[in-house]
N, C-alpha and C positions, 0 to 999 in steps of 0.2 A: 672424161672431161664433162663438165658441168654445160647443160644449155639452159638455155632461158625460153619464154613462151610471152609475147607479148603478143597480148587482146586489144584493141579498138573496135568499141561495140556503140553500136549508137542503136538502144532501146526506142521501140515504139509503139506497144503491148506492154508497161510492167505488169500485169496480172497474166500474162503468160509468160513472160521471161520469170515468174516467181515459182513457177513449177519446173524450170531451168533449176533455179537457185535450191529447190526444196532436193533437190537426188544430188546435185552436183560434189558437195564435199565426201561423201560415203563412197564414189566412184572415183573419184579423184585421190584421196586417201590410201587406197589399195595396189594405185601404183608409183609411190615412194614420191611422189610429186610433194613441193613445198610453198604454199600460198604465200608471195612474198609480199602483195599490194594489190587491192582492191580502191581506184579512186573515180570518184563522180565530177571531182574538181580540182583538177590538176593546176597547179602554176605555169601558165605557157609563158615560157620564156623568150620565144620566137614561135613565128606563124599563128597558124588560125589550127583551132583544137573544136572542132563541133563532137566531139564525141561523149555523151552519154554516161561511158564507164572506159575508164582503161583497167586492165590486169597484170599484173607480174607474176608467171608462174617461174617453176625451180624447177629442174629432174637432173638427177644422176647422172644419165648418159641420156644423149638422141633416139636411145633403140626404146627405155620407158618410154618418153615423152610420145614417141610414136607407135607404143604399147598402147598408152590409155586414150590419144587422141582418135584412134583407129579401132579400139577397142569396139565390139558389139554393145558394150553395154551404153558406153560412152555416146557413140553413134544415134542411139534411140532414144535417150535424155536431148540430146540434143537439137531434136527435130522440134523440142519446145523454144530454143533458142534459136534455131532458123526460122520459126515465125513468128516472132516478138520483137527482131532486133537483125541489124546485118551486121559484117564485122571483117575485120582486117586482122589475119592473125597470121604471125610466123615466128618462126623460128630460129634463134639465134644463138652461135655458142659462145661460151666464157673465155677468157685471157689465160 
């Protein structure tokens, strides 16, 4: 079953979150993941959205998604994105 990955990131460094962005698709890529939405400026239809960037990712199953999230390599790209930006991210399956 298909799950989802949604990011709320709220940037405050871009020139470190740009070394996040510069590895990210090359690691991401290798484990069957599919970038569905990258947005700066969402339509909130309800509530308050202070966030920065949202993301829509895609994976096959729960076991990739928690393949590439936990991944070493992923892990160490990302220590650019835990000090550029904080972020609310989970994980949720498909219908």
């Amino acid at each position: 079953m298909s799950v989802y990955v949604i990011a709320q990131i709220q940037i405050h460094d871009r020139d470190k979150y740009s070394e996040y962005e510069a590895g990210f698709m090359e690691i991401f890529a290798s484990y069957n993941g599919k970038l569905l939405s990258v947005e700066e400026s969402p339509q909130v239809l309800e509530g308050d959205w202070s966030f920065t960037r949202t993301v829509l990712l895609q994976f096959p199953t729960g076991e990739e998604a928690g393949a590439w999230y936990y991944s070493d390599e992923y892990q160490a790209l990302a220590q650019h994105r835990f000090a550029a930006s904080g972020a609310n991210i989970a994980l949720i399956n498909a219908l």
